[in-house]
C-alpha atoms as an extended CHARMM CRD file, in Angstrom:
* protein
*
        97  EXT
         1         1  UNK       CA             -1.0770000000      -30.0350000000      -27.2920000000  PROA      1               0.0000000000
         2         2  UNK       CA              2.3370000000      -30.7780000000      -25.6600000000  PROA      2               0.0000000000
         3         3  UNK       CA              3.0500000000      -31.9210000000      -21.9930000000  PROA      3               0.0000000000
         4         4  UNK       CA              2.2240000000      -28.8830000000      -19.3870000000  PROA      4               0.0000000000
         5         5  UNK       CA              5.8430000000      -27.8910000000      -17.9470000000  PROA      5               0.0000000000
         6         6  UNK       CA              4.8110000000      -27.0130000000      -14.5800000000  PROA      6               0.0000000000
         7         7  UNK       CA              8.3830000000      -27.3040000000      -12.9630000000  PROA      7               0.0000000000
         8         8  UNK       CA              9.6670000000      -24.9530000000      -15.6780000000  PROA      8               0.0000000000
         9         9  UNK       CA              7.2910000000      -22.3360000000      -15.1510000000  PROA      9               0.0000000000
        10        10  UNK       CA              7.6650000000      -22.4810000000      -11.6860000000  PROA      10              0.0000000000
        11        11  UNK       CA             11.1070000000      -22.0570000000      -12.2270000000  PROA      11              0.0000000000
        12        12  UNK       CA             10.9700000000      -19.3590000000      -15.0500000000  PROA      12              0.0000000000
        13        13  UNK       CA              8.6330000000      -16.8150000000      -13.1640000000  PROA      13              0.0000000000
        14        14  UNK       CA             10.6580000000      -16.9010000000       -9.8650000000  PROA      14              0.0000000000
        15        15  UNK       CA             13.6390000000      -16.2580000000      -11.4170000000  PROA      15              0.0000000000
        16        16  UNK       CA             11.7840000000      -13.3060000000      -13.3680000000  PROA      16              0.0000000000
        17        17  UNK       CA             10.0870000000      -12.6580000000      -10.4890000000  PROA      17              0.0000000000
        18        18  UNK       CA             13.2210000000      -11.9660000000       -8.2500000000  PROA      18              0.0000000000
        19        19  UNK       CA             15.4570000000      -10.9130000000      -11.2050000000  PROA      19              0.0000000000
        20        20  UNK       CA             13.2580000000       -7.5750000000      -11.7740000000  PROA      20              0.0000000000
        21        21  UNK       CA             11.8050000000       -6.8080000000       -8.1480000000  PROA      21              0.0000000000
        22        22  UNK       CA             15.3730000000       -6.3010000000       -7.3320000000  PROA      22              0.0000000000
        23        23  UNK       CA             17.0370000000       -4.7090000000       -9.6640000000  PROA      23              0.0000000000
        24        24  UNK       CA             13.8220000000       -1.9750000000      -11.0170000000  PROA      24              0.0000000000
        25        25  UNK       CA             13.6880000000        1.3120000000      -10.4090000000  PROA      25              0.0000000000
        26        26  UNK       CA             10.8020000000        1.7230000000      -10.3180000000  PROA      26              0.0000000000
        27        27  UNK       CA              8.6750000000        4.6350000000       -8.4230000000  PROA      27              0.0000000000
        28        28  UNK       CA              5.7790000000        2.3120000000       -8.2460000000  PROA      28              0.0000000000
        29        29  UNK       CA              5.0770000000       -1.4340000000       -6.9340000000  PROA      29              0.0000000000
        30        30  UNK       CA              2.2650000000       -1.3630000000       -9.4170000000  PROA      30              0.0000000000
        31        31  UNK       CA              4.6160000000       -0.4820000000      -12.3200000000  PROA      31              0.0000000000
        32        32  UNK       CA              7.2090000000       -3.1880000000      -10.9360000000  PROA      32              0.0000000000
        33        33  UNK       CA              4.3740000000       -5.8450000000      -10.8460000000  PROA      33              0.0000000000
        34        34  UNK       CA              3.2080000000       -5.2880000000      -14.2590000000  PROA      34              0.0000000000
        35        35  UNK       CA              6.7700000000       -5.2740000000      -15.8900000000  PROA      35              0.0000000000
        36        36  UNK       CA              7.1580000000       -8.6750000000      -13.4380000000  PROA      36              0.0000000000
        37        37  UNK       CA              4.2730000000      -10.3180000000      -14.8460000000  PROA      37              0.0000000000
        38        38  UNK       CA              4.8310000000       -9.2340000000      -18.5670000000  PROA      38              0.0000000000
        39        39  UNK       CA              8.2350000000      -11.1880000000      -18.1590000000  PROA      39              0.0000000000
        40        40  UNK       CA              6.4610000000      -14.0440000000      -17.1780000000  PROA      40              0.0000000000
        41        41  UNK       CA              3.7900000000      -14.0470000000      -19.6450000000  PROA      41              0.0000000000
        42        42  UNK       CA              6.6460000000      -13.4750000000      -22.3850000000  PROA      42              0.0000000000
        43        43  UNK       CA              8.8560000000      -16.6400000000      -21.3540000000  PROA      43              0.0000000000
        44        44  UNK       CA              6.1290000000      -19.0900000000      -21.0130000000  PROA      44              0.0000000000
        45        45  UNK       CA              3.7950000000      -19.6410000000      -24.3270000000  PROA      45              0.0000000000
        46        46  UNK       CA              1.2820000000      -21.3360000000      -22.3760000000  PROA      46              0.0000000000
        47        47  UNK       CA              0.2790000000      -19.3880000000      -19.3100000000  PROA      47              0.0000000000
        48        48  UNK       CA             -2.3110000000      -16.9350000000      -20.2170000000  PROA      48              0.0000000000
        49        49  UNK       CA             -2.2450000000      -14.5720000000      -17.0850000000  PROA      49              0.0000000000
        50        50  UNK       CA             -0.4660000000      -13.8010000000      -13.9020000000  PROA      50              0.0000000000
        51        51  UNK       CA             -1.2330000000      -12.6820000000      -10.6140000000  PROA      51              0.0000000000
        52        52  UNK       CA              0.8040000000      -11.1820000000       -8.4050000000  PROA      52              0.0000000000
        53        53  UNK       CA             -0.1060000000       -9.4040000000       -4.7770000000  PROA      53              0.0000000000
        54        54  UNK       CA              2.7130000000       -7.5960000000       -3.3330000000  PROA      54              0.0000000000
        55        55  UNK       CA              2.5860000000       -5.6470000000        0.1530000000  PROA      55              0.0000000000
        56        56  UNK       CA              2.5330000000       -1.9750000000       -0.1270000000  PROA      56              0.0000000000
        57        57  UNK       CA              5.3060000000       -0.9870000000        2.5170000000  PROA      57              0.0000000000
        58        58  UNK       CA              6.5510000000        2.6930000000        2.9510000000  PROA      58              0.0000000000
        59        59  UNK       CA              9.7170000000        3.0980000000        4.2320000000  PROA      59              0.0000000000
        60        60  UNK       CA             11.1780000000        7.0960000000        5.3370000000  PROA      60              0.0000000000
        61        61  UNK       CA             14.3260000000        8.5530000000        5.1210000000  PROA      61              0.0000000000
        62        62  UNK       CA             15.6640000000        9.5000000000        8.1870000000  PROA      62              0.0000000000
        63        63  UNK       CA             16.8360000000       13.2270000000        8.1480000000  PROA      63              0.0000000000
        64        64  UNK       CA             20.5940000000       12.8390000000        9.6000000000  PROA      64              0.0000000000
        65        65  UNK       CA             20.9920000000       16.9150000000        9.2240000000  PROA      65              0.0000000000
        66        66  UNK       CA             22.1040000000       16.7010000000       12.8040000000  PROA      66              0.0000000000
        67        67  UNK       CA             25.3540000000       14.7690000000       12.3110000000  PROA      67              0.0000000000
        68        68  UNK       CA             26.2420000000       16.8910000000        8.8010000000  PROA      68              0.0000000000
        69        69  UNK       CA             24.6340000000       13.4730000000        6.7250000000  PROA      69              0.0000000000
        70        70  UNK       CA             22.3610000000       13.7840000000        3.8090000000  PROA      70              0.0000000000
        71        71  UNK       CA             20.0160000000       11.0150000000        3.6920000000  PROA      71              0.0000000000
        72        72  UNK       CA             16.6630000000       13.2550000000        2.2130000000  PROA      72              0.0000000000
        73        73  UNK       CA             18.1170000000       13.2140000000       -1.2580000000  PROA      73              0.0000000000
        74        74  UNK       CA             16.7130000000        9.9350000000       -2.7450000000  PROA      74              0.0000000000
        75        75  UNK       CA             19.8460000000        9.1430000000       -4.6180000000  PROA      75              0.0000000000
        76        76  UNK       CA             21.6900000000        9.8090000000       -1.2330000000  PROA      76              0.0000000000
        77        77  UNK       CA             19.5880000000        7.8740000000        1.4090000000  PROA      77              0.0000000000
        78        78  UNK       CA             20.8730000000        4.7520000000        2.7940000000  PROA      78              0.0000000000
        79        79  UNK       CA             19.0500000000        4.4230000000        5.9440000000  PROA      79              0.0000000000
        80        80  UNK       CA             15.3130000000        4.5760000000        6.2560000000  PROA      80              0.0000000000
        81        81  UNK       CA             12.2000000000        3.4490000000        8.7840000000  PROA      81              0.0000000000
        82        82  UNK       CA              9.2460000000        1.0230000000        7.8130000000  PROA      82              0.0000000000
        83        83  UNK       CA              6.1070000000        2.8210000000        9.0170000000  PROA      83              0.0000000000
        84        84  UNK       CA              2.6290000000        1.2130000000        9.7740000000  PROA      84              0.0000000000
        85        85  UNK       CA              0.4250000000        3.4240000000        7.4130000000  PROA      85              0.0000000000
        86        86  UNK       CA             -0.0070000000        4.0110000000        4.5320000000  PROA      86              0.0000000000
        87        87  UNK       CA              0.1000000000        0.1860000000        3.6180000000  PROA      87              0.0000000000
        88        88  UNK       CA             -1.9920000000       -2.7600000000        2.2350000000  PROA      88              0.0000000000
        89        89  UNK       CA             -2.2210000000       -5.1420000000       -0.3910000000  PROA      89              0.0000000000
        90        90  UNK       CA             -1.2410000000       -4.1280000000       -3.8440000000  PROA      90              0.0000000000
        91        91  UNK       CA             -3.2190000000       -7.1000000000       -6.0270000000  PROA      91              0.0000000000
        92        92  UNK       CA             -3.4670000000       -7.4550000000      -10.1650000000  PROA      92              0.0000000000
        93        93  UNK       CA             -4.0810000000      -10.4100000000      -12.7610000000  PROA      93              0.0000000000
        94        94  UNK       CA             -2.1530000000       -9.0130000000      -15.6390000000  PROA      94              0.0000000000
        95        95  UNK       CA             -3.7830000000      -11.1940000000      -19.3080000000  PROA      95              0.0000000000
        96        96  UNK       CA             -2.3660000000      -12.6340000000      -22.3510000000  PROA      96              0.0000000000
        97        97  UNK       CA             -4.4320000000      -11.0280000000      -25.4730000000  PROA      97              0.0000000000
């Protein structure tokens, strides 16, 4: 076996880690998490799974009918409001074959 390359894998899954949660569309967290850890599992031969938890957050468009501003539309809303519930802890350990 070859030296363990701890620093480099550190180094590899943030940068796939913060490369894809920002940039993917995705509808889901779950969906976003799996393509996050597939990445990771891809660019380092010997990690065999990865485990993410990410927070579950909702955040609502604020209707701004009443100033003539279309924020409903998902491709048109800019400005939106965290709300306590529904929330939690989105969790999964995503495995090499």
């Amino acid at each position: 076996g070859g030296v363990w390359d701890a620093e480099g894998v550190a180094r590899r899954a943030r940068t796939a880690t913060l490369d894809l949660f920002a940039v993917d569309e995705s509808a889901s967290v779950q969906a976003t998490l799996y393509k996050m850890a597939q990445r990771v599992i891809a660019e380092n031969a010997g990690v065999q799974d990865v485990t993410y938890k990410l927070p579950n957050k909702h955040y609502i468009p604020v209707d701004m009918k009443y100033i003539g501003v279309d924020n409903t539309t998902p491709s048109e809303a800019d400005v939106f409001v965290p709300v306590s519930a529904p929330s939690g802890l989105i969790s999964a350990t995503i495995s090499r074959k």
